[in-house]
Structures are given as C-alpha cells and as structure tokens.
C-alpha positions in Angstrom: 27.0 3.0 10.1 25.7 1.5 7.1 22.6 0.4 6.1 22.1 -3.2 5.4 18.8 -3.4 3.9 19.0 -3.2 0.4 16.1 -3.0 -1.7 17.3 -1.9 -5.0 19.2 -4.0 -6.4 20.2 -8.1 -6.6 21.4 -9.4 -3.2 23.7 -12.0 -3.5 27.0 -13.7 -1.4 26.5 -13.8 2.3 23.8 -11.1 2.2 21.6 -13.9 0.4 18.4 -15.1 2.3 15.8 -17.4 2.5 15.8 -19.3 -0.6 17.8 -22.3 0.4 15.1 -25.3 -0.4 14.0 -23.5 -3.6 17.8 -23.6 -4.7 18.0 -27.1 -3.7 15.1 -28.2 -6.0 16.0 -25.9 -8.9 19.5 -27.3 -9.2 18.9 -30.9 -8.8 16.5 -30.2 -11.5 18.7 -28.7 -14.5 22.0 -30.8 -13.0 20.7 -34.1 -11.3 17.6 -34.7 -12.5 16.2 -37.5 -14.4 16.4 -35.4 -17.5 18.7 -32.3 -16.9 15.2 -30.4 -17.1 14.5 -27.0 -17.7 13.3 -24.6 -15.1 10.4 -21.6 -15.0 10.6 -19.2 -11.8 8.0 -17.0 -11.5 8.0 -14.4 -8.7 5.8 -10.7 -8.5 8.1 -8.2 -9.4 11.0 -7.2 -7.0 10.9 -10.6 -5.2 14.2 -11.9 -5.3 14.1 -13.6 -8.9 17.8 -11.8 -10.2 19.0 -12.2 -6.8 18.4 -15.7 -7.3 20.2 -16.0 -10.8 22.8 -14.0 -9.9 23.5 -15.9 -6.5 23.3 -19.1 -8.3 26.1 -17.6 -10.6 28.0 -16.3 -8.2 28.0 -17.9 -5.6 25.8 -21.5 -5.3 27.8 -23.1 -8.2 30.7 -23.8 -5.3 28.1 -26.0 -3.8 27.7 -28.1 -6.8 29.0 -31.3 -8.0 32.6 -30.7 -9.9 30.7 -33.0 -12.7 27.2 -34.6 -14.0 26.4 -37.2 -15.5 24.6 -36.6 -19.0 20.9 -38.3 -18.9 21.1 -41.0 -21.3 24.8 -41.5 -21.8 27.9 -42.8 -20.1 29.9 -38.9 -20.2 30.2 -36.7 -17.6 30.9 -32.5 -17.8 31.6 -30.0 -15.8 28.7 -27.7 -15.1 29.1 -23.8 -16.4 26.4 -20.9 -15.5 26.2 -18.5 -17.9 23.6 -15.0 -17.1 21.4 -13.4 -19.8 19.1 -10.8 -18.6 16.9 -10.7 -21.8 14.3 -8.1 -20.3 15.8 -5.5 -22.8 15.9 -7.8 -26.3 13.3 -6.8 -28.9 13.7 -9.1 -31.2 15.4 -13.1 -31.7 18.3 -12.1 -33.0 19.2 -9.5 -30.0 18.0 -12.7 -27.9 20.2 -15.1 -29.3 23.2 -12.4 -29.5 22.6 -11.6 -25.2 22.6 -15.9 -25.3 26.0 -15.8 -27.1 27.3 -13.3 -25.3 26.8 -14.5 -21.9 28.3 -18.0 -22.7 31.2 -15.8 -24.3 31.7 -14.5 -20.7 32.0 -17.5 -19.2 34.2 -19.7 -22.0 36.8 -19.1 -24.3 34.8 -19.3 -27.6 36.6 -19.4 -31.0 34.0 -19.0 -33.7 32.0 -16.2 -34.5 30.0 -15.2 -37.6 29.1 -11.5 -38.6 25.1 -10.9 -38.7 24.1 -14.6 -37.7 23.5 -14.4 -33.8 21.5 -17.9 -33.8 24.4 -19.5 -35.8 26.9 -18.2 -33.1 24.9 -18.9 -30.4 24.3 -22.4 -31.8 27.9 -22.9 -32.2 28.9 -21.5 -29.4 27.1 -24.2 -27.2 28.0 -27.0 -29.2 31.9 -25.7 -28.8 31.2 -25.7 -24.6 29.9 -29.0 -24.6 32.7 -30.4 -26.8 34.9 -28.8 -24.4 33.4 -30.8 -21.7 30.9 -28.6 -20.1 27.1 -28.8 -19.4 25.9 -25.3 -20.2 22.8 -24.1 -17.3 21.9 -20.7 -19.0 20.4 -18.3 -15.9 17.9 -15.9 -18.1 16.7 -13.2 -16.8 13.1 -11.4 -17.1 12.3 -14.1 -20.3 8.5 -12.8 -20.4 9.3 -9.5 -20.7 11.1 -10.3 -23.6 8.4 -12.6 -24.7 5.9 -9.8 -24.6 8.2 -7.4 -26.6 8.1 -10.1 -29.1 4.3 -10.6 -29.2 3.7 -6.6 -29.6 4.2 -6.4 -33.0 2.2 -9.7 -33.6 1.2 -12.7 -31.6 2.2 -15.0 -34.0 6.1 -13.9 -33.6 5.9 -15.3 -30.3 4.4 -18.5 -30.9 7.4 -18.9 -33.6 10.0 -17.8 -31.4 8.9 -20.5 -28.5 8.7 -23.4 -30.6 12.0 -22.8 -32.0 13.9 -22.3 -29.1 11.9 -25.3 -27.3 12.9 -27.0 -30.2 16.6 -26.3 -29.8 16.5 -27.3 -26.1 14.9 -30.5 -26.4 16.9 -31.6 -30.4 19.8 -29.7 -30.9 21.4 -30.6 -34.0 24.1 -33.1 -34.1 23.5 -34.8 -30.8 20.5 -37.0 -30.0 20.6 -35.7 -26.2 19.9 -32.8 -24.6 22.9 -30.5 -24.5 22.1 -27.5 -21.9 19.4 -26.4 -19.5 17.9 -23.3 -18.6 16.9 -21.5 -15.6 14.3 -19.0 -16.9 12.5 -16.3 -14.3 9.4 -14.5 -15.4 6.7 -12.2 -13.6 4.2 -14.4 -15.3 3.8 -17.9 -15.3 4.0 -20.6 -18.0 0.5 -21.0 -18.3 -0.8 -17.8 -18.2 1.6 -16.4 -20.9 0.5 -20.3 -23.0 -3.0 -19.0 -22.6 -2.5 -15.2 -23.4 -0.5 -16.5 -26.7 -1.8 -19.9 -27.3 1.4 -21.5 -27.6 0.2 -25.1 -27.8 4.0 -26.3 -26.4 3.3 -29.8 -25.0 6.0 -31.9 -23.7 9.6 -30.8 -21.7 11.3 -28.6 -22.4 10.8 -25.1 -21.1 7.6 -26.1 -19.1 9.5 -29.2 -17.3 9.5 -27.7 -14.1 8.3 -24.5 -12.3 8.6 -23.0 -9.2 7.1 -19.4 -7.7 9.2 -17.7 -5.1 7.1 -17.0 -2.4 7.1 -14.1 0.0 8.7 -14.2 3.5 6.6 -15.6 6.5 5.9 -14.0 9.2 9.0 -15.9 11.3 11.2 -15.0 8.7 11.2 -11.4 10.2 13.7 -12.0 13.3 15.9 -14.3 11.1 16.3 -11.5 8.3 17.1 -9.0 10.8 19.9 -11.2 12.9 21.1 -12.0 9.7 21.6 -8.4 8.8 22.1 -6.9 12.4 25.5 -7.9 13.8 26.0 -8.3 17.4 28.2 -5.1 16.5 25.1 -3.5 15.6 23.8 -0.5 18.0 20.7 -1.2 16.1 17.7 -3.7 16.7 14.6 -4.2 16.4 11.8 -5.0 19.1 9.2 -8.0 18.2 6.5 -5.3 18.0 8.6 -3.5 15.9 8.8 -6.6 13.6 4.8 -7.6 13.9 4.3 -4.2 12.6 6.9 -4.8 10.1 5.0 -7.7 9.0 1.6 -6.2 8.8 1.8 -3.6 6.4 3.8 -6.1 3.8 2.8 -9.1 4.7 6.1 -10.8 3.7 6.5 -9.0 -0.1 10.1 -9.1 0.1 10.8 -5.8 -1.8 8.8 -3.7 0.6 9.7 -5.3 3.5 13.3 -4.6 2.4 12.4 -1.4 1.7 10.5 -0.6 4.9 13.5 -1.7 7.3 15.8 0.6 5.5 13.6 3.0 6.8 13.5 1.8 10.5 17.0 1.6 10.5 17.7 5.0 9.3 15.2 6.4 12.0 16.7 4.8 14.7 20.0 6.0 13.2 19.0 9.8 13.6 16.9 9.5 16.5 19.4 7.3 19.3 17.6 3.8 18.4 14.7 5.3 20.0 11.3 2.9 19.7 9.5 3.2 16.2 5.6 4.1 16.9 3.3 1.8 14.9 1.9 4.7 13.1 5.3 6.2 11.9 5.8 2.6 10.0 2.6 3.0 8.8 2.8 6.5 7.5 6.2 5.7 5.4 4.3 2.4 4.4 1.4 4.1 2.5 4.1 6.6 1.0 5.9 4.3 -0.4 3.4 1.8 -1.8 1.5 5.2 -3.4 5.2 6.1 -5.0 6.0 2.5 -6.0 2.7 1.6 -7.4 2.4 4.9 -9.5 5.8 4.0 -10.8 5.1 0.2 -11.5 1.6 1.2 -13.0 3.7 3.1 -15.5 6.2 0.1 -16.2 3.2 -2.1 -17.4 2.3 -4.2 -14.3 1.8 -8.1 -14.8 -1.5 -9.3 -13.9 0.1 -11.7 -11.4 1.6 -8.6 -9.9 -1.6 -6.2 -9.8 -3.4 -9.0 -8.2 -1.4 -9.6 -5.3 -0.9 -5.4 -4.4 -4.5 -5.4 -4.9 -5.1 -8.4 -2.4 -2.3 -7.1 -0.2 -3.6 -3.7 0.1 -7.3 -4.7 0.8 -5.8 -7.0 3.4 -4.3 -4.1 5.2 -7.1 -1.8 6.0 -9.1 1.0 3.8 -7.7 4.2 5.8 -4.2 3.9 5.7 -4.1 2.1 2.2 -6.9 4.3 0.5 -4.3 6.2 -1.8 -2.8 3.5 -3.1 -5.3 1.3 -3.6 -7.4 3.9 -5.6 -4.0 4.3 -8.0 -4.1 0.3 -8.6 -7.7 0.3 -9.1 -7.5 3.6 -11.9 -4.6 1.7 -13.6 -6.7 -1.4 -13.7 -9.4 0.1 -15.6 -6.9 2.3 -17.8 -5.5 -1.7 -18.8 -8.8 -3.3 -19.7 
C-alpha cells in the first residue's frame, strides 16, 4: 500500500489541501482586483508555498475566468501562468533569463536576442499581451534570490528592486500595467525593506501580502480523510491525532512528515495503536536531523523563530537536542 503523506516535495492536483480562502484572495488580487495587483506570500520554510504556485499552475487556473478585464481600459485577455523558481539565479540577468524562460514555456514566443535576457524578457511580455494574454508570473523562492543579490553588495539589491518594480508598475510602451506577479518568500516584505533599506513606496511588488499559516488543530481529521480512503486498512485514532498535533503544532512539513511515519508503523505492525511516546521519539529525531540540516541551509529569521517558539512550546525533555542545535546556530549567525 502506498504512502500518502508526502513531505518532500510540492503537492498539487487532488492531493492539494487547505489553502482554499488564501487562493481565493490571491487570485482575485492579481486577476480581479481593482488594480491587477501584485502579490507577496510569505510562509516558514517547507509550508506549502511551491505547492501553492505550482497548484495554481496546474491546476486552479481551470477555476478562473476564461478572460479579465484590464484595470483602466475597455480590453479584455485571457489570463496565462507562467512558474519561475528563482531560488537558484545569482545574478539579474539569470533572473530575467529563468522570467523568459518560463513565459517561453507557456507561449509561443518569436523573438529572442543573444546575451540580452532583460531585452527578451521585456519582449517577450509585451508579445503575450499583444497576443491577448494577461501574463500572472508564479516566482518562486524571490528572497533567496534577493539575498544572493545583496551578498556581494547591498546596494545591487536596492538597484535590482527598483528596476523591476519599475517594470511592473510602467512598462514601456503601455500606460497600464501589463502582468502581475505572485511572488513567495521565507521572509517578508518588510523585513527584507528593513534589512536592505529599499525605500519602495507605492504598488507594485508590496500591493498585497499574505503568510500561509500552519494547519489548526481541526485540520488534523480532515487531512487524514482526505488522504485515507475508505479503501484504506489504515486510520488513525483522535488520540492518535492530538498527539499528532502536539509535537508540531500544525507546521505543515512536519506534520506531513510525522504521519508518513505513523502510517508506515501501522503498515509493519497490523495497524496496531501508536504509543504517545513512540510519536514522540521519531518527533525529536527528526526535528534534531531537520534542524541540523536547515541550520546549514542558512535559516531565515522568520523561520528560526518559530522552531525556536515551537520547540519551547513543546516541553524541555523531549525537545532538549534540538533546541540546543537552534540555539548554537543562533549564536554561530550573530
């Protein structure tokens, strides 16, 4: 039987969960809105935020009106997603170029122009829109690119920001606004303004944000029916769940991760009842092997301070380990 907890990677079609009133706002946002706005999603790390993107790509945009109405004019498009996961750009032009590529993907586009990824970026969203599109670009991890940027010096950020913000808000040719963005960060827009002193006032890429928050307590039962089909030898008892709940306290990647455990131990021992201190046990493993690993990945601030709330939350035995690791790799930082 298979396991259908996944923890490890995006989870999109029918396995999606949970987000259905965060999509809702998002989309009427960038598609409905008063101003075809951009969008900031910020979410601790491994808390749905490609999942999102990627279901919104996917699988959402059948839910969507065929066309939109362009703020401020008469014409109506048909809407396009187009996914950049950015996380891995080091510098504007491999940004622009991911941009390019990703609306490439999606369209048939004509021009292209050696060494110039801005220009065919550029170009290649003033071809969509001719076509009769309204472009929503889905970027993945944009902080991460942001702070790659800002390593060699802060001011290359603070350049690259106002340029692009000024590309959303006047691109050239058009005195509207010609695409949206969906951007999803570990940080949020005003930590990363502060850290950088960006001094961006106006739309743009702060018109809207949203954080994805964890799963509640009652989400537990309705992420394991959802999951569990009535074919399924396996469930889980209420206990099972408040347990479940306890030691992640909704943090979507570990609960994830935790029930693919519970379901492989009832696999190899008859769906026999899981003692409280067996979920426990695998709970401090992991968040020792997970923290150790993250630590070495750079953790976000926003991240390291809600493991190190969590972990206080959950008791100083069990979590002693782990909480020791986040507290060394908070000094190591500052």
């Amino acid at each position: 039987m298979k396991n259908p907890f996944i923890y490890n990677s995006p989870v999109i079609g029918k396995d999606f969960f949970n987000r259905e009133k965060t999509l809702k706002k998002i989309i009427s946002e960038v598609l409905v809105g008063k101003t075809q706005g951009d969008v900031w999603v910020t979410g601790e790390r491994k808390t749905g935020k490609t999942s999102l993107l990627k279901y919104i790509h996917e699988d959402y945009k059948k839910n969507i009106p065929k066309t939109v109405k362009i703020y401020g004019s008469v014409k109506e498009l048909e809407p396009v997603f187009a996914f950049a996961n950015v996380q891995y750009c080091r510098t504007e032009d491999e940004f622009f170029n991911e941009m390019w590529q990703s609306l490439k993907n999606e369209q048939d586009l004509k021009f292209f122009i050696p060494d110039n990824p801005q220009k065919n970026f550029t170009n290649a969203v003033k071809q969509t829109y001719q076509n009769g599109f309204y472009i929503v670009f889905l970027i993945d991890e944009f902080d991460a690119f942001l702070e790659t940027v800002a390593i060699e010096n802060a001011k290359n950020i603070r350049n690259f920001v106002n340029k692009f913000n000024s590309i959303l808000n006047h691109f050239s040719g058009f005195n509207r606004k010609i695409f949206s963005c969906i951007f999803t960060s570990n940080q949020d827009f005003i930590e990363l303004n502060q850290k950088y002193q960006l001094k961006i006032t106006g739309s743009g890429i702060i018109a809207q944000s949203y954080d994805l928050l964890w799963f509640l307590k009652k989400d537990m039962k309705l992420l394991t029916d959802k999951y569990l089909t009535k074919n399924s030898n396996i469930s889980f008892t209420l206990k099972e769940l408040d347990t479940l709940y306890k030691y992640t306290q909704g943090y979507p990647y570990f609960t994830q991760r935790i029930l693919h455990f519970m379901f492989e131990y009832k696999l190899e021992n008859d769906k026999g009842k899981i003692d409280d201190k067996i979920i426990g046990e695998f709970a401090k493993k992991e968040y020792e092997k997970t923290i150790k690993f993250w630590a070495g990945q750079n953790m976000t601030n926003r991240t390291q301070t809600k493991l190190n709330e969590l972990l206080k939350g959950l008791g100083k035995n069990l979590f002693d380990t782990a909480l020791k690791i986040l507290v060394e790799y908070s000094k190591s930082k500052f």
